[in-house]
N, C-alpha and C positions, 0 to 999 in steps of 0.2 A: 218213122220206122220204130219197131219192137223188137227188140231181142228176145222174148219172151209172148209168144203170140200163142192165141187160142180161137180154133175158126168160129166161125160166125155161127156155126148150128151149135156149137157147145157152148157159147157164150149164152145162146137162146134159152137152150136146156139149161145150164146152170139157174140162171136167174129164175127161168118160172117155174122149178123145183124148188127154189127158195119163197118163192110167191104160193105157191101150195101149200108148202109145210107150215108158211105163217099164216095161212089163211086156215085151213083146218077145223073144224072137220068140213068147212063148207068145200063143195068142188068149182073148179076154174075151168071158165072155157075157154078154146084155143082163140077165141076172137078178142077175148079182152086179156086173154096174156100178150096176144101179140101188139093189142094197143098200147098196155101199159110200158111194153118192153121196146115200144117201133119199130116191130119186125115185120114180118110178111106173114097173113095166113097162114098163106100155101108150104112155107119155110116152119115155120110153129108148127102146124099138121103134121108135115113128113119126122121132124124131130119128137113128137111123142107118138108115131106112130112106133119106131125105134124103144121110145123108153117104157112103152107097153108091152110090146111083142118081147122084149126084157125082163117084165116083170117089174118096174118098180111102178110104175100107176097104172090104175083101170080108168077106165070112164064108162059112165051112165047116159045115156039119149032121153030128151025129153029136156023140157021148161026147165026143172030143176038139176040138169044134167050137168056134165062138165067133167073134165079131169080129177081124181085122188090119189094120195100116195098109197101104195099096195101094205108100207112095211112103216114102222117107227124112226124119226126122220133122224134118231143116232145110227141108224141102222145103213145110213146108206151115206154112203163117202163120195166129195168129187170127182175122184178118181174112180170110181165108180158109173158115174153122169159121163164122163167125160172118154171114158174106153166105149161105152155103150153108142155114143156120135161118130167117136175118131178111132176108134179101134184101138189093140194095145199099148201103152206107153210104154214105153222102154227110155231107164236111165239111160246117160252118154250118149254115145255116138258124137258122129263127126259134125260139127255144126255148116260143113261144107258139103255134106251128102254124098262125103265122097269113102268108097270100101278101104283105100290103100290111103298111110299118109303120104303127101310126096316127099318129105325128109325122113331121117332118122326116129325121130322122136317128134310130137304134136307139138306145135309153136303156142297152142294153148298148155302144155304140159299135162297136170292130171286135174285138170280146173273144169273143163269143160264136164267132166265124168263128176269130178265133187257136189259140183251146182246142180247139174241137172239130177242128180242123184237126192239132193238136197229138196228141190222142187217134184218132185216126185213123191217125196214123204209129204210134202207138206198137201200136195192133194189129198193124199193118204189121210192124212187126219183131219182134214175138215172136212167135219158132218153136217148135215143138213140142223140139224138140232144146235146147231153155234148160230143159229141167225134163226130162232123161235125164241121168242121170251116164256119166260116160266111162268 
């Protein structure tokens, strides 16, 4: 178990936005991101279907075809990849999914709001460009 989980189409997306931006300027196709990464095609297709219609890669058809990034890879945050799969992130909340607490005050205190508030920035700032070499 994780306490900090990330589903499966954004784990996809993350990683072969990372495999793009270090591949550069050559383009990747959804068959060999999802080999290198062991994912599903059909699962890798639907997720840069997503991050096209988004804007952040095109792709070209044909022999030398494949996936690129649209923008310069400081330009584009995980938190970014990651709203675009899962929709918005939103710090806190209840880690019991639940509207009302059932006490007074949250048996987690103000921690649960800290940390996820925490992990939120930290998508925030990491760029695609932290995992390209200069």
């Amino acid at each position: 178990m994780s306490l900090i989980k990330v589903s499966e189409g954004a784990s996809l997306a993350l990683h072969a936005m990372v495999l793009i931006a270090r591949n550069r300027p050559e383009r990747m196709k959804v068959k060999e991101l999802a080999e290198r990464l062991d994912g599903s095609r059909a699962h890798m297709a639907k997720v840069f279907q997503k991050l096209a219609a988004a804007g952040l890669v095109s792709s070209t058809r044909g022999p030398s075809g494949g996936f690129e990034l649209n923008m310069k890879p400081e330009n584009i945050a995980f938190l970014d990849i990651l709203e675009i799969i899962d929709g918005e992130v939103k710090p806190g909340g209840c880690p019991f999914d639940r509207e009302e607490c059932m006490f007074d005050q949250c048996i987690f205190r103000d921690e649960v709001h800290r940390i996820s508030t925490q992990i939120h920035e930290m998508y925030r700032n990491i760029r695609l460009s932290d995992f390209v070499s200069s």
